[in-house]
C-alpha positions as CSV (number, residue, x, y, z in Angstrom):
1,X,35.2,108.5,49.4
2,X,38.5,108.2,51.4
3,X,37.8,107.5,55.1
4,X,39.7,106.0,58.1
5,X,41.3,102.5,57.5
6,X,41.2,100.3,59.6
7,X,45.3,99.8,59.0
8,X,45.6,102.8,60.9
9,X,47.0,101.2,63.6
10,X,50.4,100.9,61.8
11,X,53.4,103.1,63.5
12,X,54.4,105.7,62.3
13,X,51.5,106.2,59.2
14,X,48.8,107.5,58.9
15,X,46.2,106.0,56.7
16,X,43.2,106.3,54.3
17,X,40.8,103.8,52.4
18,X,41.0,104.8,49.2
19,X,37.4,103.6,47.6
20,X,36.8,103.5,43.3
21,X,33.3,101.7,42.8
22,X,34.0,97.9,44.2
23,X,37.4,98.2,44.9
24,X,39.2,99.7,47.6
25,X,43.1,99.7,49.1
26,X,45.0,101.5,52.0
27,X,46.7,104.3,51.3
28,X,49.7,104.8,54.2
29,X,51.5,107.9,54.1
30,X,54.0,109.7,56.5
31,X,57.8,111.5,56.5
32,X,61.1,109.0,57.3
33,X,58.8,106.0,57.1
34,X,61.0,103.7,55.2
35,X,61.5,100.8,57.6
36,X,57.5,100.8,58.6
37,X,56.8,100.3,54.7
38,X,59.1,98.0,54.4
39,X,57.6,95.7,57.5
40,X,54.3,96.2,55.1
41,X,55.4,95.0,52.5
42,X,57.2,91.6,54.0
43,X,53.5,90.8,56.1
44,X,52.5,90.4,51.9
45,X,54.4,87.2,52.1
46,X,56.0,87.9,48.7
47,X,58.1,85.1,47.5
48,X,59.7,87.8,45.5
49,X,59.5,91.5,45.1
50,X,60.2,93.1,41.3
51,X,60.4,96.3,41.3
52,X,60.2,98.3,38.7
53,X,61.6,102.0,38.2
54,X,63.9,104.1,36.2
55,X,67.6,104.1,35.9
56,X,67.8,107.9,37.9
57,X,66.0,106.7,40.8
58,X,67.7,103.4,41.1
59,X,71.2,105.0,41.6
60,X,69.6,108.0,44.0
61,X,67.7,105.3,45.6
62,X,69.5,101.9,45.6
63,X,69.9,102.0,49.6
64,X,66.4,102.4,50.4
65,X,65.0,99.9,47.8
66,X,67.5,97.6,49.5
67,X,65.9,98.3,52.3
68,X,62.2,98.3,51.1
69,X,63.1,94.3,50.1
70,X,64.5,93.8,53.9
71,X,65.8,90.3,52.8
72,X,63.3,89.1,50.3
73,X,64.5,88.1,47.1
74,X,63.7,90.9,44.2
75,X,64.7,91.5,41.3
76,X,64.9,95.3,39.6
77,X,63.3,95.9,36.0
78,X,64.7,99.8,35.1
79,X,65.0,101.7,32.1
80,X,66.0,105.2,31.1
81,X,63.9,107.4,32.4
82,X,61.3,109.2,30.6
83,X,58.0,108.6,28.4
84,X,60.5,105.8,26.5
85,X,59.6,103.5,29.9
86,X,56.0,103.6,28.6
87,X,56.1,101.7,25.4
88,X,55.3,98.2,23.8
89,X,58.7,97.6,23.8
90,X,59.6,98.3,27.1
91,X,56.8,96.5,28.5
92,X,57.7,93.6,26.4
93,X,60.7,93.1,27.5
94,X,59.7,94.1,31.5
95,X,57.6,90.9,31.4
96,X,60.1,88.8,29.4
97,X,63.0,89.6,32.0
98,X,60.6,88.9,35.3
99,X,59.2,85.7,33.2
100,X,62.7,84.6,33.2
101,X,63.7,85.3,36.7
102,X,61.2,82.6,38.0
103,X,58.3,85.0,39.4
104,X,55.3,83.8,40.9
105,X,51.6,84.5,41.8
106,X,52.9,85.0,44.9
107,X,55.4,87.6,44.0
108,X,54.4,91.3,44.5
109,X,55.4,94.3,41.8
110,X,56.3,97.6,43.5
111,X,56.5,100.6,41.2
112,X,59.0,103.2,42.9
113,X,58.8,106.3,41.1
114,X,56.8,108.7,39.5
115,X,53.9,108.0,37.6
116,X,55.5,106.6,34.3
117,X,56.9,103.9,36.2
118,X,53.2,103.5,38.3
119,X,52.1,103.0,35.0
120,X,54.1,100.8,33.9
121,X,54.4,98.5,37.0
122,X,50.4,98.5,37.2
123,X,49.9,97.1,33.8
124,X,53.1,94.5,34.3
125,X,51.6,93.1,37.0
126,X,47.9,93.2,36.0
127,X,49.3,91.0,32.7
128,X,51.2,88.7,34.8
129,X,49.8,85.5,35.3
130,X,46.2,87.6,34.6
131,X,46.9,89.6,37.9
132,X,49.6,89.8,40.5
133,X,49.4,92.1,43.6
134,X,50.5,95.4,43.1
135,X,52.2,97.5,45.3
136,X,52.8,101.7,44.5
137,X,55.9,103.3,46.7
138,X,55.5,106.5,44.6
139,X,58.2,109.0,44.6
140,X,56.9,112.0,43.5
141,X,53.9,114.4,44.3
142,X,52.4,113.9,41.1
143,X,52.6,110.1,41.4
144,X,51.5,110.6,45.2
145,X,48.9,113.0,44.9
146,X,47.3,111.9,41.5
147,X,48.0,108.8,39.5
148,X,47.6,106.1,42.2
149,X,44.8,107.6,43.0
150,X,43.3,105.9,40.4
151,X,42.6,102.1,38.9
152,X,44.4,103.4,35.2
153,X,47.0,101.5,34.4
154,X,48.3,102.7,30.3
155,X,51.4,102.9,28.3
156,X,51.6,105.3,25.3
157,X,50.7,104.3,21.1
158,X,52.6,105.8,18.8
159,X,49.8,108.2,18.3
160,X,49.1,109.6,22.3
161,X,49.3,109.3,25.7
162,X,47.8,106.1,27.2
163,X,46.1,104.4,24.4
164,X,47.1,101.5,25.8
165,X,46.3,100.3,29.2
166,X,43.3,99.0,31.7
167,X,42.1,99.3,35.2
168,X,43.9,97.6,38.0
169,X,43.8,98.5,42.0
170,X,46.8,98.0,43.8
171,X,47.5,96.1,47.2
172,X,48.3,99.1,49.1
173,X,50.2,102.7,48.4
174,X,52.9,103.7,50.8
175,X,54.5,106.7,50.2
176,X,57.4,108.7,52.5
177,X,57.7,112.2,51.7
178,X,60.8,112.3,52.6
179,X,61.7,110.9,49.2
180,X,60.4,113.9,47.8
181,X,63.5,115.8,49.7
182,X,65.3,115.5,46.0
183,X,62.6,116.2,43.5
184,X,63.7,118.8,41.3
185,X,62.1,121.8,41.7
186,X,59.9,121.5,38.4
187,X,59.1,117.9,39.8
188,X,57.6,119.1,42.6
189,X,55.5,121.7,41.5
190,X,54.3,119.5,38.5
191,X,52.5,117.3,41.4
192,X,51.2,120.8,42.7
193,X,49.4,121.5,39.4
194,X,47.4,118.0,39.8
195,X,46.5,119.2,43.8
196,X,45.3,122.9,41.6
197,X,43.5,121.3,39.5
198,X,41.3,119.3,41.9
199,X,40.8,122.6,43.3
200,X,39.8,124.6,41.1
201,X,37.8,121.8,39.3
202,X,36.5,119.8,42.0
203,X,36.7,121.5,45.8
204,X,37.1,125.1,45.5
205,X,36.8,125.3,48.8
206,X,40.2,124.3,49.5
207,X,41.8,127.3,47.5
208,X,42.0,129.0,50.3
209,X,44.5,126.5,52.1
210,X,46.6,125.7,48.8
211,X,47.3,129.9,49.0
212,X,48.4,129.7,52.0
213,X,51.0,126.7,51.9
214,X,52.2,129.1,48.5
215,X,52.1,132.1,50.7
216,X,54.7,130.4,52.9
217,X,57.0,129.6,50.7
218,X,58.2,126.3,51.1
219,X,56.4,123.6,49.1
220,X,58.4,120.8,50.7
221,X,57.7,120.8,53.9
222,X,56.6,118.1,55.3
223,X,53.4,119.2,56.9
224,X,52.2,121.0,53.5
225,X,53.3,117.8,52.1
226,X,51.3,115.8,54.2
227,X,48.0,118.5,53.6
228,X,48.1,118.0,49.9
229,X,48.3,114.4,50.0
230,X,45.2,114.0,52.4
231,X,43.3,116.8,50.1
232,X,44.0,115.4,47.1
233,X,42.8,112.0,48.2
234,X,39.6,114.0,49.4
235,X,39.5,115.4,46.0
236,X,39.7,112.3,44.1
237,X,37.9,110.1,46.0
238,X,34.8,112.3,46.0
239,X,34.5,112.0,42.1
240,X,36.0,108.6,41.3
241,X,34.2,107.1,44.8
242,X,31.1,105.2,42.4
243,X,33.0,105.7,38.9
244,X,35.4,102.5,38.9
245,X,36.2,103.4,35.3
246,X,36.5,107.2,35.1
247,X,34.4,107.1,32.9
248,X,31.4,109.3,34.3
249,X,31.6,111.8,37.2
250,X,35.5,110.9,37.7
251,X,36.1,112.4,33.9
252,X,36.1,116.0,35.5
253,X,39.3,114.7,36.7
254,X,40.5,115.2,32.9
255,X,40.0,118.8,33.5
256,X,43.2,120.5,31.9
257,X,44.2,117.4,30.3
258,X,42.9,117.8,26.8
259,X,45.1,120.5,25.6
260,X,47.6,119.7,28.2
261,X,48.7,116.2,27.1
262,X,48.9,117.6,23.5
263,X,51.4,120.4,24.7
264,X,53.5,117.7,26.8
265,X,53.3,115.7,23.7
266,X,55.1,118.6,21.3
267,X,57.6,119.6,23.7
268,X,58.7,116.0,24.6
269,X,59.0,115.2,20.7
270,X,61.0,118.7,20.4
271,X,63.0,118.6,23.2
272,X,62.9,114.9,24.3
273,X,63.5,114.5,28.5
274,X,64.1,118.5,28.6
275,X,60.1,118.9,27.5
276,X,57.7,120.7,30.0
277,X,56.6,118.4,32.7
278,X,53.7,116.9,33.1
279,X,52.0,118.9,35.5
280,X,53.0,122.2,34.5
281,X,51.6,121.2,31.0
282,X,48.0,120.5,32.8
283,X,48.3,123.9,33.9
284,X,48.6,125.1,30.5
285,X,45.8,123.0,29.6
286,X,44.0,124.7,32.6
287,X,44.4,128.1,31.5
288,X,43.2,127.7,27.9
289,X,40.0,126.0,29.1
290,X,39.4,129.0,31.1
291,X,39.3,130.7,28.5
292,X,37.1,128.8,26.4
293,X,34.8,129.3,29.5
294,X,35.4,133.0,29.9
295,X,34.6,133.2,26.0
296,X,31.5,131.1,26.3
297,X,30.1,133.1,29.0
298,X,30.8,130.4,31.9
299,X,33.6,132.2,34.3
300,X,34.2,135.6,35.3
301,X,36.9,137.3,35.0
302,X,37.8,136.8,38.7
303,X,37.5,132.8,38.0
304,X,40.2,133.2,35.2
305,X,42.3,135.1,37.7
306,X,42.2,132.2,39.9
307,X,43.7,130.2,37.5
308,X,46.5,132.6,36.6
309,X,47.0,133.4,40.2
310,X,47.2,129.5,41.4
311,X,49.9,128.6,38.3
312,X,51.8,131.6,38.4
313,X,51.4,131.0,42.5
314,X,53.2,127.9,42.3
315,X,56.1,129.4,39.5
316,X,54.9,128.6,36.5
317,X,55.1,130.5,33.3
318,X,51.8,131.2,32.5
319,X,52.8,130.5,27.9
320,X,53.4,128.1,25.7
321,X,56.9,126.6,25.4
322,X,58.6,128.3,22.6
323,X,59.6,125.1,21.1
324,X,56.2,124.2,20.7
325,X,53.7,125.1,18.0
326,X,50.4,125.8,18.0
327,X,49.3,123.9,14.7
328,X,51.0,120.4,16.1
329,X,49.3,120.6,19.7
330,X,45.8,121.3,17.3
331,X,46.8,117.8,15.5
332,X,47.2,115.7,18.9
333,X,44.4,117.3,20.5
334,X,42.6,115.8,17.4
335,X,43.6,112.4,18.7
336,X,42.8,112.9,22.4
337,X,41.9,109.9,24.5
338,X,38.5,110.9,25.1
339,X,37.2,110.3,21.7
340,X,34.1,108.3,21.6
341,X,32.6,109.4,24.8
342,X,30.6,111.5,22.7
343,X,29.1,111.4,19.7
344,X,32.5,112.5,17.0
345,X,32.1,115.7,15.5
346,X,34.8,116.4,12.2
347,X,34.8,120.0,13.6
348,X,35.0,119.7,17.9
349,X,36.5,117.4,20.8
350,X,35.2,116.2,23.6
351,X,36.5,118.8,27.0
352,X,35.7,119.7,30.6
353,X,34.8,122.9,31.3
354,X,33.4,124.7,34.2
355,X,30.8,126.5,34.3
356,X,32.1,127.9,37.7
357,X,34.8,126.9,40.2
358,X,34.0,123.3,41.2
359,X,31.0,122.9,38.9
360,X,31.9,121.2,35.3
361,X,29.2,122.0,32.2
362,X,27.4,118.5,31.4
363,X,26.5,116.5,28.1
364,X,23.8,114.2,29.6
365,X,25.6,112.9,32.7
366,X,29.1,113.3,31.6
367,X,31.5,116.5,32.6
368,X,32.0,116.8,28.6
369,X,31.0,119.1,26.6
370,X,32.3,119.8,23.0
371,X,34.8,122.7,22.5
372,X,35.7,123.1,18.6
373,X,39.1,123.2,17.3
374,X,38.8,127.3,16.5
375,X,37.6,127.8,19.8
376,X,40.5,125.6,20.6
377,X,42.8,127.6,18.7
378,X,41.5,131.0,19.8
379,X,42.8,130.4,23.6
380,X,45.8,129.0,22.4
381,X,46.7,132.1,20.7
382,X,46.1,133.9,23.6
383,X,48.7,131.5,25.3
384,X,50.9,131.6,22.6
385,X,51.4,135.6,22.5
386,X,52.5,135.4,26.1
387,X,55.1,133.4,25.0
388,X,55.7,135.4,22.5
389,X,56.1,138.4,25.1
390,X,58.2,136.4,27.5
391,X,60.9,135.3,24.9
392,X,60.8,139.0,23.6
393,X,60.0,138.0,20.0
């Protein structure tokens, strides 16, 4: 679980130990903390720093990733931003370009960004010279309040999300919330989803807090800020705490995701950069398990509420894109990336669902259960007539 670390001494942050099975890392967090992470960073002793990130963020933040290498020699790997950065390709030529600048086992990769260039920078440096440290400045609250939470490092096949990828823990995770100041609205509440889904699927308990940093209105403040992040490490921690692989207890963490990723999926190949974001599409995915659970018997109609009241809570259109169709997010949920934790079945995929608020329904020891594709299809209509409504079709 997270605890107190015993970096806590650092000025001006305030810490957790972040703990997956064996491995474990700091987790520093704070508002206007750019110069404390940077003297972080430099006691690493990095003969050089690469950073890697995304075209957007290196003109918004050139300044402070100046100031993040305080004199160390760096170099900067970017890359239109998007789902393109998580490719074969661009991986390819990530490691070809730092491979060429004369890095080191001594050098350090910082990934500043969201989570596509997390991912990213964790499998570059994981592959370089068979493990470099890793550093994750994240600069997002999905990125913050999620992915680096976690030892999954993937890029995407041409068939899915993260097909591609392994398990790596970081050095350390620093992150300022006051680089969150110039997240697009839809950016920030993506990361908001991830905080409702570990509520609803893991701490329930905590609802009552989330509605009351909605009730007032102002998602980025700092001190909400600052709440999230130490529930969602709470959250997280709890489940992945003796699952270093996700792969048992820390699957319920997949909650939403099925149907989610395949929804992100569409819209991105529909609409490219102007698809749904990845968090909002979680939602989604959130909202037709519930009712595959209401269907089944599992929640009440006051649990699917919750869900509707938490997304639509935090502004979300509770429908389906319109650009997106039903019969393509049924073909990519068919190729989800937890096939093979259960037996296959022609007819059904592996899903969490809850049997109540906080308590996923079990196949053996594993939050999976298997929903079939009309089941799938049957909640997805649901979804899909609400967007329907909401377009005025």
């Amino acid at each position: 679980m997270a605890s107190d670390s015993p970096f806590s001494e650092r000025s001006g942050l305030r810490s957790r130990t972040i703990e997956i099975g064996e491995e474990s890392f700091p987790y520093y967090f704070g508002e206007d903390c750019i110069a404390e992470i940077s003297d972080a960073i430099a006691d690493l002793a990095p003969d050089r720093l690469i950073f890697v990130t995304d075209d957007h963020l290196l003109e918004l933040y050139r300044p402070e990733m100046q100031r993040l290498a305080a004199g160390t020699q760096s170099i900067t790997l970017t890359h239109p931003a998007g789902e393109s950065m998580k490719t074969l390709s661009c991986l390819s030529d990530h490691l070809e370009t730092a491979l060429r600048a004369g890095v080191t086992r001594r050098s350090v990769v910082v990934s500043f960004g969201g989570g596509v260039p997390g991912n990213l920078a964790g499998l570059l440096a994981n592959l370089l010279f068979r493990g470099v440290r890793l550093v994750h400045v994240p600069t997002t609250t999905i990125a913050a309040m999620d992915s680096v939470l976690s030892l999954k490092q993937a890029i995407n096949s041409g068939v899915g999300k993260n097909h591609i990828g392994t398990f790596y823990a970081p050095t350390a995770v620093y992150t300022d919330v006051g680089l969150f100041t110039t997240l697009p609205e839809r950016e920030l509440r993506s990361g908001l989803c991830e905080m409702a889904k570990n509520c609803l699927a893991i701490r329930p308990s905590t609802l009552d807090q989330l509605r009351a940093v909605i009730a007032a209105g102002d998602l980025a403040a700092p001190n909400s800020l600052l709440w999230l992040l130490d529930a969602s490490i709470a959250a997280k921690s709890a489940v992945t705490r003796f699952d270093t692989y996700e792969r048992r207890t820390g699957l319920v963490l997949e909650y939403g995701h099925t149907v989610g990723h395949a929804i992100e999926i569409c819209d991105h190949r529909a609409r490219g950069g102007a698809g749904i974001a990845h968090g909002a599409a979680i939602a989604l995915g959130m909202l037709v398990a519930a009712h595959i659970s209401y269907a089944r018997g599992w929640l009440s109609d006051d649990e699917v509420s919750v869900h509707y009241e938490i997304v639509t809570g935090l502004g979300l259109p509770p429908c389906l894109p319109a650009s997106v169709d039903l019969a393509d997010v049924l073909a990519v949920v068919a190729d989800d990336n937890k096939k093979g934790y259960l037996e296959p079945r022609a007819d059904a995929v592996p899903f969490v669902l809850l049997r109540a608020l906080g308590r996923p329904e079990t196949t053996g020891d594993l939050p999976l259960v298997y929903v079939s594709i009309p089941e799938i299809r049957q909640a997805l209509t649901f979804i899909t007539k609400r967007s329907t409504a909401a377009v005025g079709v």
